[in-house]
N, CA, C and O of each residue as an XYZ file, in Angstrom:
472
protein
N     -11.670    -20.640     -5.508
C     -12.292    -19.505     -4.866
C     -11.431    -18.269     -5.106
O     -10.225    -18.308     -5.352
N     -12.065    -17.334     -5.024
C     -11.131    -15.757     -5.381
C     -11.242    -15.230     -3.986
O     -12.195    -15.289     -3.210
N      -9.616    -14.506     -3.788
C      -9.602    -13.944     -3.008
C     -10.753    -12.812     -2.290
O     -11.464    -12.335     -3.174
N     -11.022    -12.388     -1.173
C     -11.751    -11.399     -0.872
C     -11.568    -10.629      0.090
O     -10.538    -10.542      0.759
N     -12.964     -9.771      0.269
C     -12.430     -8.772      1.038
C     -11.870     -8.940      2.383
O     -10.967     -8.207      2.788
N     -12.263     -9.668      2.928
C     -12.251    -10.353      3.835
C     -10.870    -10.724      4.298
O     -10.361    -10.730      5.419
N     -10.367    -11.065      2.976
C      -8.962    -11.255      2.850
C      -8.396    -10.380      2.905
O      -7.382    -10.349      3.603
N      -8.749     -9.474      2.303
C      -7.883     -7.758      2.368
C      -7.903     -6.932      3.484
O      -7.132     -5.999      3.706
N      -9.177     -7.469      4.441
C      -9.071     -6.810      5.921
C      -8.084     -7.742      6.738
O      -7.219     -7.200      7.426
N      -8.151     -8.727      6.702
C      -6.679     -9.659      7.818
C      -5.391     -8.922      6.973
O      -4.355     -8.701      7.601
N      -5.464     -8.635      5.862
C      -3.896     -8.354      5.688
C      -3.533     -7.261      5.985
O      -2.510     -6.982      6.611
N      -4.499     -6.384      5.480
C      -4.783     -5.043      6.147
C      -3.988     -4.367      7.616
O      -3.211     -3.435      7.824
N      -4.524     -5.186      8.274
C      -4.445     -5.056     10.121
C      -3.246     -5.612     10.126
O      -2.569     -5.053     10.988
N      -2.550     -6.588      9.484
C      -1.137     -7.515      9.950
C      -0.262     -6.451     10.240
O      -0.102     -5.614      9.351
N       0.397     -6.302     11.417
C       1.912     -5.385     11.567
C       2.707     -5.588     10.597
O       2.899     -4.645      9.828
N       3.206     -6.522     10.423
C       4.156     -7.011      9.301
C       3.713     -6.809      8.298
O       4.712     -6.216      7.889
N       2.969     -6.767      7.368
C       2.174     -6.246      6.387
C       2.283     -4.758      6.539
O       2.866     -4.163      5.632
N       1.790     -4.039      7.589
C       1.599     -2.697      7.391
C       3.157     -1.804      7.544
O       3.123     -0.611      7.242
N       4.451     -2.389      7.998
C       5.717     -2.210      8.199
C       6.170     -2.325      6.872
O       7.004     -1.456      6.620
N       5.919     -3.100      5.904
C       6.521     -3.345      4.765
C       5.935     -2.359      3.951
O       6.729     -1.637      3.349
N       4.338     -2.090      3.736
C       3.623     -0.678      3.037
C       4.597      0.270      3.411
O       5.314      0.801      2.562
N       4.706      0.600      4.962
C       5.388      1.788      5.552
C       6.568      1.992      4.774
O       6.591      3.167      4.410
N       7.581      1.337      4.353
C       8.977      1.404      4.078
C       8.906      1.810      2.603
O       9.580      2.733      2.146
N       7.811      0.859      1.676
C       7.273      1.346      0.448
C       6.497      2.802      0.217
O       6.494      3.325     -0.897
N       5.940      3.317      1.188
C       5.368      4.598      1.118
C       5.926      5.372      0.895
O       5.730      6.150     -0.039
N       7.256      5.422      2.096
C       7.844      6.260      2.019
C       9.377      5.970      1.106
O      10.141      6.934      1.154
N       9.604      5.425      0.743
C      10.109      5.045     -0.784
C       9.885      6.082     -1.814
O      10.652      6.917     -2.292
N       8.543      5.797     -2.052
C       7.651      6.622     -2.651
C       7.859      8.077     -2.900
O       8.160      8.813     -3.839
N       7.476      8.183     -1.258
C       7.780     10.123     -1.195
C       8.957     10.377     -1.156
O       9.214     11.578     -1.082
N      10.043      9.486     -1.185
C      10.977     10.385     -1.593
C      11.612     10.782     -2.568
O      12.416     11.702     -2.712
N      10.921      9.508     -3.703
C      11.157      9.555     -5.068
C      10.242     10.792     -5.772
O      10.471     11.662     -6.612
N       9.154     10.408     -5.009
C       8.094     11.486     -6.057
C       8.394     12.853     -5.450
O       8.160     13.867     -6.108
N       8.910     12.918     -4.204
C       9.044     14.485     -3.761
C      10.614     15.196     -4.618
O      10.974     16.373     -4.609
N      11.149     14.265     -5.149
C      11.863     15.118     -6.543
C      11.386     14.763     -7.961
O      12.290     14.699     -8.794
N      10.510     14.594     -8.263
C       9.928     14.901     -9.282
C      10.027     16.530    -10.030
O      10.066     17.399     -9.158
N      10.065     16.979    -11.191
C      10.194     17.762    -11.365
C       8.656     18.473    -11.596
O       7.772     17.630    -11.746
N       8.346     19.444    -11.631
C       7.572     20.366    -11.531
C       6.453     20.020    -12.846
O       5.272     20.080    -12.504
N       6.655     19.750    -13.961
C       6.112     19.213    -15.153
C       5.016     18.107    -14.949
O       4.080     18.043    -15.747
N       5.128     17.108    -13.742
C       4.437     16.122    -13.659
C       3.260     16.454    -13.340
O       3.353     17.479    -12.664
N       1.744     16.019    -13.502
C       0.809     16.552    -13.564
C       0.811     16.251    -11.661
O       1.448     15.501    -10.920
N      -0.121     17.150    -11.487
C      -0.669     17.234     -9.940
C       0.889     17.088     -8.965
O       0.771     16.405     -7.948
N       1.962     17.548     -9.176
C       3.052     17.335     -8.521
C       3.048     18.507     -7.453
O       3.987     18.419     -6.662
N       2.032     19.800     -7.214
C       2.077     20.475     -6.091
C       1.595     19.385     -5.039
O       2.305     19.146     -4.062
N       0.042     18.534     -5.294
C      -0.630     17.964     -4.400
C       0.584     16.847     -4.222
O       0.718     16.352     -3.102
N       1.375     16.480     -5.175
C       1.787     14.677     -4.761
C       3.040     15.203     -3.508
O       3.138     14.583     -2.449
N       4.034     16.551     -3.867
C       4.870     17.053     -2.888
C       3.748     16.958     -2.119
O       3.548     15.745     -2.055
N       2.906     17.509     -1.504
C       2.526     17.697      0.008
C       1.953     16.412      0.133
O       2.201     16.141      1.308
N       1.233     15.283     -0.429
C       1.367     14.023      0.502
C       2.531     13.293      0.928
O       2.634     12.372      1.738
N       3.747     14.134     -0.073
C       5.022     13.020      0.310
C       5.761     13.984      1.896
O       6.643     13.508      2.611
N       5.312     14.929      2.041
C       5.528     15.949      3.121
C       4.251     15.250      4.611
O       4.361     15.317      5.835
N       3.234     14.683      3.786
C       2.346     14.563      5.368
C       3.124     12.867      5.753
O       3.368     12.449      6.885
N       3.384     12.137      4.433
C       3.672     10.181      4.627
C       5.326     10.893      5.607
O       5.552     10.367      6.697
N       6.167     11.855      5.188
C       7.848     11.396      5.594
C       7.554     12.275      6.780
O       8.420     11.938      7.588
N       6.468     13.662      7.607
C       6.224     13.607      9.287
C       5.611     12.839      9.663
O       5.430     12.818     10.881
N       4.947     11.764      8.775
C       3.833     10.730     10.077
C       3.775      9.284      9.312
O       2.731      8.893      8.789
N       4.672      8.720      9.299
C       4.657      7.553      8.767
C       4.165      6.493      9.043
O       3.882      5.486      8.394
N       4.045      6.912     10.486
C       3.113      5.307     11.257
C       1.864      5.731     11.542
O       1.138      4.828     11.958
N       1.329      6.875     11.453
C      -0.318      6.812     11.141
C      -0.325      6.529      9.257
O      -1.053      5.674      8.752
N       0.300      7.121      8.708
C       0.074      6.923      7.104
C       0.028      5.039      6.714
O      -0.653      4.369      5.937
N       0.775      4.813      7.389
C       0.894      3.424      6.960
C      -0.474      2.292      7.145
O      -0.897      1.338      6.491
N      -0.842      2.932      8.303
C      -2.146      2.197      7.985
C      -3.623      2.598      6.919
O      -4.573      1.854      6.676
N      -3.397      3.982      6.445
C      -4.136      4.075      5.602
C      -3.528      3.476      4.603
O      -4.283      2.793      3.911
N      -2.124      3.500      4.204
C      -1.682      2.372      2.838
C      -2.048      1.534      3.007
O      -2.700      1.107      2.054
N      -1.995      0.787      4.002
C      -1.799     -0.674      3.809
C      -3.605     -1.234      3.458
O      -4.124     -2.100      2.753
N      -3.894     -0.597      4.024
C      -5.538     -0.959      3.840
C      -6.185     -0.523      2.329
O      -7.263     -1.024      2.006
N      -5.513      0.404      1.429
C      -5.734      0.549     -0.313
C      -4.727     -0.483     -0.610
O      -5.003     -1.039     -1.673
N      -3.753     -0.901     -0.105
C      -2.490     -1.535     -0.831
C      -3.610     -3.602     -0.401
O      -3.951     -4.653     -0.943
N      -3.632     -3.093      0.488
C      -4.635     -4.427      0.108
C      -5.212     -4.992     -0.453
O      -5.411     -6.190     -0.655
N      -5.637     -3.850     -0.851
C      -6.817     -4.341     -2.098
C      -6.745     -4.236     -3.700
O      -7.622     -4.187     -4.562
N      -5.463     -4.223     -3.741
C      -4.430     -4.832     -4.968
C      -4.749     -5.709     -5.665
O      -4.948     -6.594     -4.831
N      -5.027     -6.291     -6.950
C      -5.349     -7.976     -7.122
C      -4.500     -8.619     -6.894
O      -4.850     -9.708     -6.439
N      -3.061     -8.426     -7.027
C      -2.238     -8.843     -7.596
C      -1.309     -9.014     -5.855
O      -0.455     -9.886     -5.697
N      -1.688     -8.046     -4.757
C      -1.346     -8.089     -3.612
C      -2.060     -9.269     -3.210
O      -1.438    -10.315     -3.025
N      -3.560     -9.190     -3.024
C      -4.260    -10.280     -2.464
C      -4.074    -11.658     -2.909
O      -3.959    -12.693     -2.252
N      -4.070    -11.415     -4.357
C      -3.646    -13.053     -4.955
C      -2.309    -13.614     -4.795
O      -2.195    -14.772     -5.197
N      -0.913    -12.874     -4.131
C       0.177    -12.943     -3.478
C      -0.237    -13.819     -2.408
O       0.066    -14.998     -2.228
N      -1.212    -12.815     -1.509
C      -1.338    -13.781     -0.124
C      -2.200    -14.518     -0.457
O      -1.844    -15.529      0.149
N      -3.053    -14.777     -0.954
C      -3.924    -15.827     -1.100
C      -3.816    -17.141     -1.767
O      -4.635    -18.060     -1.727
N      -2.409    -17.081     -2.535
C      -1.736    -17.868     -3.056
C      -2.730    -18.163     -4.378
O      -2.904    -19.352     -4.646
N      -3.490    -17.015     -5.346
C      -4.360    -17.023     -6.192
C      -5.308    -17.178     -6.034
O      -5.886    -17.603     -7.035
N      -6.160    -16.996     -4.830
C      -6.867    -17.083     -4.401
C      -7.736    -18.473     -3.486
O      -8.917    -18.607     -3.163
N      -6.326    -19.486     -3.255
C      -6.475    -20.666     -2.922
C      -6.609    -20.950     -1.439
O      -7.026    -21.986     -0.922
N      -6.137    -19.731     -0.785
C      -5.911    -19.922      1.034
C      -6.672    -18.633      1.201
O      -6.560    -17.516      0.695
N      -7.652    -19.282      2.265
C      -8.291    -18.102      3.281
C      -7.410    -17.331      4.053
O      -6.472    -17.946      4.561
N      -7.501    -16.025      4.275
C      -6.611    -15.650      5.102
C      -7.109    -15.359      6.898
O      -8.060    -14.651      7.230
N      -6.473    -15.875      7.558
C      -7.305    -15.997      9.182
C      -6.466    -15.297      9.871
O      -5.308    -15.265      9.456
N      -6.816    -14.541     11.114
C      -5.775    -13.917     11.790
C      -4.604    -15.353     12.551
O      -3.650    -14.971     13.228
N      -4.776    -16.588     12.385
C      -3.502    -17.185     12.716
C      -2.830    -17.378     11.384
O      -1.641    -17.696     11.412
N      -3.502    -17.212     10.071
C      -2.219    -17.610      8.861
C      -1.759    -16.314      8.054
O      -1.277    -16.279      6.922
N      -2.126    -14.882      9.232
C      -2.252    -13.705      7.591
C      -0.574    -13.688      7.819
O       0.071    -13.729      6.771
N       0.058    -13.641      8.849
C       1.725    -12.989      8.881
C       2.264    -13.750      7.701
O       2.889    -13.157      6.822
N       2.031    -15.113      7.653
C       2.951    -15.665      6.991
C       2.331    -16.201      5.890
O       2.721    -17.280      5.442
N       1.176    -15.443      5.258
C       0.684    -15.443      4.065
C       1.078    -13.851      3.358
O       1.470    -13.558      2.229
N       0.768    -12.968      4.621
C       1.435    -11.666      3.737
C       3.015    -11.423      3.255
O       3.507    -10.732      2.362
N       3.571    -12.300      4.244
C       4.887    -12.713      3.433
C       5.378    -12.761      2.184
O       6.436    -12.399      1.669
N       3.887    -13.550      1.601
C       4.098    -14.125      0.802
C       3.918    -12.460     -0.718
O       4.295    -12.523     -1.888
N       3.436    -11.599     -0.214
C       3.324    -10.462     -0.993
C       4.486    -10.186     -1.510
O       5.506    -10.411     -0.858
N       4.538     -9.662     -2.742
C       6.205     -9.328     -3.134
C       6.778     -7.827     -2.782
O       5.910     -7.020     -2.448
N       7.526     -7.568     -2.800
C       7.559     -6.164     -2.553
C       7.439     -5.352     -3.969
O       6.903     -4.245     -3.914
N       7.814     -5.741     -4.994
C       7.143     -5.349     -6.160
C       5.737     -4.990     -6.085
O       5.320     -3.833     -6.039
N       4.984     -6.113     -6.073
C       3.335     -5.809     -5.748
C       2.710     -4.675     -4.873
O       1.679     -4.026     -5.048
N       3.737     -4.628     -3.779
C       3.384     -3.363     -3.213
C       3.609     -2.110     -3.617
O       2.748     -1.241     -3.479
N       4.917     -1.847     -4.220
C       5.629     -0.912     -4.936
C       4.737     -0.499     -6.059
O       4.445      0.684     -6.239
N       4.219     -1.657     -6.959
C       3.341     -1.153     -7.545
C       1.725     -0.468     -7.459
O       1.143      0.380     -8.136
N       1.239     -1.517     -5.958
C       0.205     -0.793     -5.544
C      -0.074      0.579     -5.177
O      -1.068      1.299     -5.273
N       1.582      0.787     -4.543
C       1.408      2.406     -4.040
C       1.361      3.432     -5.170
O       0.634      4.426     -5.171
N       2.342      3.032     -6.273
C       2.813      4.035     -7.363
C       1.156      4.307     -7.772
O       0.721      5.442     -7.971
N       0.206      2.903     -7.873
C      -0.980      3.147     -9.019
C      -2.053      4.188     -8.307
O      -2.865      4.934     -8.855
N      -1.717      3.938     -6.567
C      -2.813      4.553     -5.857
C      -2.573      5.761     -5.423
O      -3.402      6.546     -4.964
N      -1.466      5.920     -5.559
C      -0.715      7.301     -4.832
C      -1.906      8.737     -4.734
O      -2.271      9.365     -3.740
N      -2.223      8.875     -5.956
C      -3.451      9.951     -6.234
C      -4.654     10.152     -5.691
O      -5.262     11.220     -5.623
N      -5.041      8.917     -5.239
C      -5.762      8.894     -4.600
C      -5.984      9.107     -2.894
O      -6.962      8.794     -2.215
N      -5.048      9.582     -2.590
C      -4.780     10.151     -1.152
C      -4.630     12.003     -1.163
O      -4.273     12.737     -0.241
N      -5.006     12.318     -2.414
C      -5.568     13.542     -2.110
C      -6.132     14.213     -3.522
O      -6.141     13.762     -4.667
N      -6.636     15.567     -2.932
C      -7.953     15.998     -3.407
C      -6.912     16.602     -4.797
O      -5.923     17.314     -4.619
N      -7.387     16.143     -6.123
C      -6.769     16.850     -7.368
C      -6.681     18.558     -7.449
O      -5.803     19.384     -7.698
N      -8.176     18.578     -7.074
C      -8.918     20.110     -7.156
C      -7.869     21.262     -6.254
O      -7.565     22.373     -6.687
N      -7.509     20.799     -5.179
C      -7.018     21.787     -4.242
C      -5.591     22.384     -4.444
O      -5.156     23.225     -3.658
């Protein structure tokens, strides 16, 4: 069976899950908020790394809920898609996520938390 969405909403909601996005987010912004000026869309990516490092614990749950839906996150917890995830097995299935996987989820999605145009 392949992981699903279903799966990506229990991991979603897990504290522990969304604590580990949190630490990766802001990872993130502090790497990308020195970026140099050359990088494409780097006015918009400074000001999301300015809204994730004042509000990190509302931001984190919007990560964690795109970072979910990772393949490569879900098939972490899902153990390839072999274990359902239930609110008694998600803690210690999201465990099982690497922090790589997340690291990479955020880097790929990052853009997508704000508007290119503006």
């Amino acid at each position: 069976m392949a992981a699903s969405w279903s799966d990506s909403g229990f991991l979603a909601g897990d504290p522990a899950f969304q604590n580990r996005v949190k630490e990766s987010m802001v990872a993130a912004a502090v790497s990308i908020s020195n970026e140099g000026w050359a990088v494409a869309f780097h006015k918009q990516r400074l000001r999301q790394c300015v809204i994730i490092l004042n509000d990190p614990e509302v931001q984190k749950i919007r990560y964690a809920i795109a970072v979910a839906t990772d393949t490569n996150v879900r098939s972490d917890a899902t153990v390839a898609g072999t274990v359902v995830l239930t609110g008694t097995n998600v803690a210690a299935q999201g465990a099982l996520v690497t922090d790589a996987h997340i690291d990479t989820a955020i880097a790929g999605q990052f853009n997508s938390f704000f508007d290119p145009t503006a």
